[in-house]
N, C-alpha and C positions, 0 to 999 in steps of 0.2 A: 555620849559625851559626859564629862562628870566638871565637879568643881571644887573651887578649894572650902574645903570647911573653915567658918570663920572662928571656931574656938581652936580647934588644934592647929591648924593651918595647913591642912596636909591634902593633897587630892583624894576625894569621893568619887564614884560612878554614880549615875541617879538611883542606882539602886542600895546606894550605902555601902557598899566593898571599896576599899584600897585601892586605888588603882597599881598598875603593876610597878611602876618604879617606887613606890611605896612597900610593894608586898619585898623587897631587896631585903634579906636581912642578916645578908651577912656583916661580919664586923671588920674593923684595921687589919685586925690580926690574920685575921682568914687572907689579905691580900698577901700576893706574894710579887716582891719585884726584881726583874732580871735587869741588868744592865750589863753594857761590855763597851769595847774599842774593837774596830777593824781598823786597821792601814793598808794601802793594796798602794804598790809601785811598777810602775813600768820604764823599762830600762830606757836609754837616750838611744842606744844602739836602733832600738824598736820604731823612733821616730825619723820622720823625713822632713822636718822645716816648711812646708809647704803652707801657702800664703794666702789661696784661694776663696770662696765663698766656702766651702765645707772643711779648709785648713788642710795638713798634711795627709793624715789617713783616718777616714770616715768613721769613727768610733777605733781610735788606734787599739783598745782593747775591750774585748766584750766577753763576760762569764756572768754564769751563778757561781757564788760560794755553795758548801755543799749543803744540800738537808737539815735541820736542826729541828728535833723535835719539840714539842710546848714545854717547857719547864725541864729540859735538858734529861727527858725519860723520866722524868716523873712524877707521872701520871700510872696509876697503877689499874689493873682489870675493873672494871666497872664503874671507872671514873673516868670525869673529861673535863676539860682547862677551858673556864672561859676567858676568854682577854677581854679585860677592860678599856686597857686605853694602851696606846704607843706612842713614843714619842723618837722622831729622827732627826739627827744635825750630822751636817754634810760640808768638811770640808776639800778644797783639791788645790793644790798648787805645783808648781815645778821647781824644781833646785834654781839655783844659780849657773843664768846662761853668758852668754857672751855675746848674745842679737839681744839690742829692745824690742819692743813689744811684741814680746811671749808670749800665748797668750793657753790656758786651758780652759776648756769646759767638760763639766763630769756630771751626768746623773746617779743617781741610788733610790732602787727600788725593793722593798720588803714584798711578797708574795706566796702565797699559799702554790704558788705554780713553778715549774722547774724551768720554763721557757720566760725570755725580758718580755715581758707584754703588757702593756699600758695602756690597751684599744682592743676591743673587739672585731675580730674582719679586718683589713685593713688597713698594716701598722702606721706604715709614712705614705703621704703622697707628694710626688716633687714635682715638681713644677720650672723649667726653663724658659728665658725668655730677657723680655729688655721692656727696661721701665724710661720713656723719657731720654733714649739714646744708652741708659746705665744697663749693664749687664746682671740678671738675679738671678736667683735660684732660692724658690720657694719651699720651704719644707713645711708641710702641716699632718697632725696629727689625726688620724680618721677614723670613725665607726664610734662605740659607747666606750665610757669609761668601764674599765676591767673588775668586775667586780672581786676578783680575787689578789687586786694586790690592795695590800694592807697598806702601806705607806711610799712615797717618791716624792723625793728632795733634789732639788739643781742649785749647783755652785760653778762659779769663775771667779779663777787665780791668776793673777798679773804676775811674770816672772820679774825677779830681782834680777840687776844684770850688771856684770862687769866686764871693761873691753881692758883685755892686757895691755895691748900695744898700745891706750890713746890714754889709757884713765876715766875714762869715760863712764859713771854707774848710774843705779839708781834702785830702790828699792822695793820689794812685789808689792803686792796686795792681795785679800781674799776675800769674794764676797757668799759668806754664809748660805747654805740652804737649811732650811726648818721645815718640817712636819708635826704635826701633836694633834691628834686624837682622841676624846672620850668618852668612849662609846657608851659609857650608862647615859649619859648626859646629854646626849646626841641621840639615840636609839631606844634606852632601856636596856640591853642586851648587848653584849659583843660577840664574836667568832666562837665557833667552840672547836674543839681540837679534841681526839683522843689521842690515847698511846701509839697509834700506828700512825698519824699526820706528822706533815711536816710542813715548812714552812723554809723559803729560799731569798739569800740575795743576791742581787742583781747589780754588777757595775758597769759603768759604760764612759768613756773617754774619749776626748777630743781635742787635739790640738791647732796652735797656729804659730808658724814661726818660730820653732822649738825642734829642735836636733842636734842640741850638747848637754839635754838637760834630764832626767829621770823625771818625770811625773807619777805626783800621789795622789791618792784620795783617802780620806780616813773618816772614818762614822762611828759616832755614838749614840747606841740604842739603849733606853727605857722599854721596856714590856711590864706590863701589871696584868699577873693573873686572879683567879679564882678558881678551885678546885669544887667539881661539883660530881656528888653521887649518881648515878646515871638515873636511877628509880625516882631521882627527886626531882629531876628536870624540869619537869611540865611543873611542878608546884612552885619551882624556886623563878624560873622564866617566863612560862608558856602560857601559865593560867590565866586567864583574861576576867576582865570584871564583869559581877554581873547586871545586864542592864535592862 
């Protein structure tokens, strides 16, 4: 266990060493940050209107985008990318339909894995059945969290809608998903990556009541790296204090 020194203010081990989030020393400059926009659409054609407990088609689309290495390749031989922190914003909406209440739901998931997986063992478990005369169907989520995905954001979007023939409209709405991460701050350490990792995303989509309208999702990621020499590894991360 250690403590804070009361002249510098900074964490001790009892044995007088730094502790590790102390021994960090790299600088601003050494961080490196990526950011970008996805947009992912799926055609109206693709949709069936469907009204149900699980809405038209049960994840109307599901993919990874492709592979993307840390720092977009580079990362050169004897180096490796730690990431510090991420950050995800998640939004989804449908164009303008001609039925009210639209309705989308979208997740987005970042992952060091090429398959959508959010759960160890046993992705969904459902459950049918009747509550009090009402008809349900239970979805819940099973097993440990995945330790290999990085970040997952959910959002729903209210379609905007206009009826030709009556006049009739009204305007969507969308309610934000957020992720943020900072893994020194929270761990000490973040992920490390070399030149041959990748790293995948994952969308998934759901609709209700929507079959004139294209459904999107669109997401912007923050990544912050750090570049680190592989021979230094254990000095700049791993070395523990002594006690």
């Amino acid at each position: 266990m250690g403590a804070r020194d009361p002249e510098t203010g900074r964490f001790v081990s009892n044995g007088g060493e730094l502790m590790p989030l102390e021994r960090r020393e790299f600088g601003f400059t050494d961080i490196v940050m990526q950011q970008w926009y996805l947009h992912l659409s799926v055609a109206a054609g693709s949709l069936g209107g469907g009204t149900g407990e699980l809405g038209g088609q049960n994840d109307v689309w599901e993919a990874p985008l492709g592979g993307r290495e840390p720092l977009r390749g580079n990362v050169n031989r004897g180096e490796v990318a730690e990431l510090l922190g991420i950050e995800l914003r998640l939004a989804v909406f449908p164009s303008s339909t001609e039925t009210a209440d639209g309705t989308l739901e979208g997740a987005w998931s970042i992952s060091r894995e090429p398959t959508f997986q959010l759960h160890d063992g046993d992705q969904i478990s459902t459950d049918e059945g009747s509550l009090n005369a009402i008809n349900a169907q239970v979805i819940g989520s099973g097993g440990n969290p995945e330790n290999d995905v990085l970040a997952h954001a959910h959002s729903i979007g209210f379609a905007p809608f206009s009826d030709g023939a009556t006049g009739v409209g009204g305007s969507g709405s969308t309610q934000l998903g957020h992720f943020e991460i900072d893994y020194l701050d929270k761990y000490g350490s973040g992920p490390l990556f070399d030149r041959e990792d990748e790293f995948y995303n994952h969308v998934s989509l759901r609709q209700w009541n929507i079959d004139d309208s294209a459904a999107h999702a669109i997401a912007y990621q923050r990544f912050y790296w750090v570049v680190h020499n592989v021979a230094d590894i254990e000095e700049q991360i791993y070395e523990s204090p002594v006690v």
